[in-house]
N, C-alpha and C positions, 0 to 999 in steps of 0.2 A: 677346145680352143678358148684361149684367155682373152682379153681386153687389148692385151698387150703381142697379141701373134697376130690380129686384124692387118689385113693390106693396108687399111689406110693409117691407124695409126703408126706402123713402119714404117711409112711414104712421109708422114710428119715427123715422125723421129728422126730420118733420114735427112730430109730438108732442113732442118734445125744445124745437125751435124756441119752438115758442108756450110750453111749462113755462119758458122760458127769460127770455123777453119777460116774463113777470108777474114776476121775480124782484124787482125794485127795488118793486115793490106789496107785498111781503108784508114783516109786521114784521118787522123785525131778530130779537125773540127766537125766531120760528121757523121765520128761513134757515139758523140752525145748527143742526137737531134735525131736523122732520119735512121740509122745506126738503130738507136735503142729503142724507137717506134717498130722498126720491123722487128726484131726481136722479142718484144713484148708482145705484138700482134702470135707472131710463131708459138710463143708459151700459151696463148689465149686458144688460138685454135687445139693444140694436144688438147690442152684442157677438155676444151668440149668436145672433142672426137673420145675423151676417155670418160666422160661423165655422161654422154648419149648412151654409151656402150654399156653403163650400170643403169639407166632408170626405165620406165618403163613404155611402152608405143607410144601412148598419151601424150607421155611428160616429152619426147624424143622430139617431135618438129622443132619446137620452139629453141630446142638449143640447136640441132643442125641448121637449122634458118640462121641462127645470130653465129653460128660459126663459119658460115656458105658466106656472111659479110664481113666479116673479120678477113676470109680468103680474101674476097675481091678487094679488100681496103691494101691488103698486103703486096697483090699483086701492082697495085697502081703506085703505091709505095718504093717495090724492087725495082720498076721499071723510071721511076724517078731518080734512083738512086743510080740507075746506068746512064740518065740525058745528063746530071750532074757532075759524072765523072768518078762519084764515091767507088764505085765498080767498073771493072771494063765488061766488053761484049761476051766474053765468055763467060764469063763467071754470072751474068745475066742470063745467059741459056740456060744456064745448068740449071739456075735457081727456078726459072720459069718453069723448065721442062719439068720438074715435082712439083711444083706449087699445080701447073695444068693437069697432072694427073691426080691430085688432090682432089682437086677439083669435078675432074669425073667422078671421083668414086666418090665424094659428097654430095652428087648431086643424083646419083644413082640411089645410096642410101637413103637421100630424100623423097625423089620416087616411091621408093619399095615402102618408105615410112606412110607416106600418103595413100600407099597404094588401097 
């Protein structure tokens, strides 16, 4: 198994896809602002679910730690983005519903890191 077959990194790759797909739905004044914050956040997290995945136990907390707040920054972000209107109520479940199970198995990986 590779870096790239990982549950989690699927579950991120996956949540990316679909943030991706509503982009042309959300108004123009906030694909440049809240829009391109979650987004970035989303490329930040792969990132270090795909860089934990290459280095070694040691090195591994410190970036599931800064990647576990990158999650939580994002979730508080999508869920701004639905009180604002940029999203409606669906399209906020869906997002939530992988960002929470992101979130278990990063915080699982954490666990077992620490373990």
């Amino acid at each position: 198994m590779n870096e790239f077959d990982t549950p989690i990194f699927i579950k991120s790759y996956d949540l990316y896809k679909l943030f991706y797909s509503f982009r042309t739905l959300v108004p123009k004044n906030d694909r440049y602002t809240i829009w391109q914050r979650c987004e970035n956040l989303m490329l930040d997290i792969i990132d270090g679910i795909l860089y934990a995945s290459q280095i070694s136990k040691i090195e591994k907390l410190p970036i599931l730690e800064k990647t576990s707040m990158k999650l939580s920054l994002l979730r508080v972000f999508v869920r701004l983005m639905k009180d604002t209107k940029a999203i409606d109520n669906k399209k906020y479940v869906s997002l939530e519903t992988i960002i929470d199970e992101i979130g278990r198995q990063l915080g699982g990986w954490i666990k077992s890191t620490k373990g």
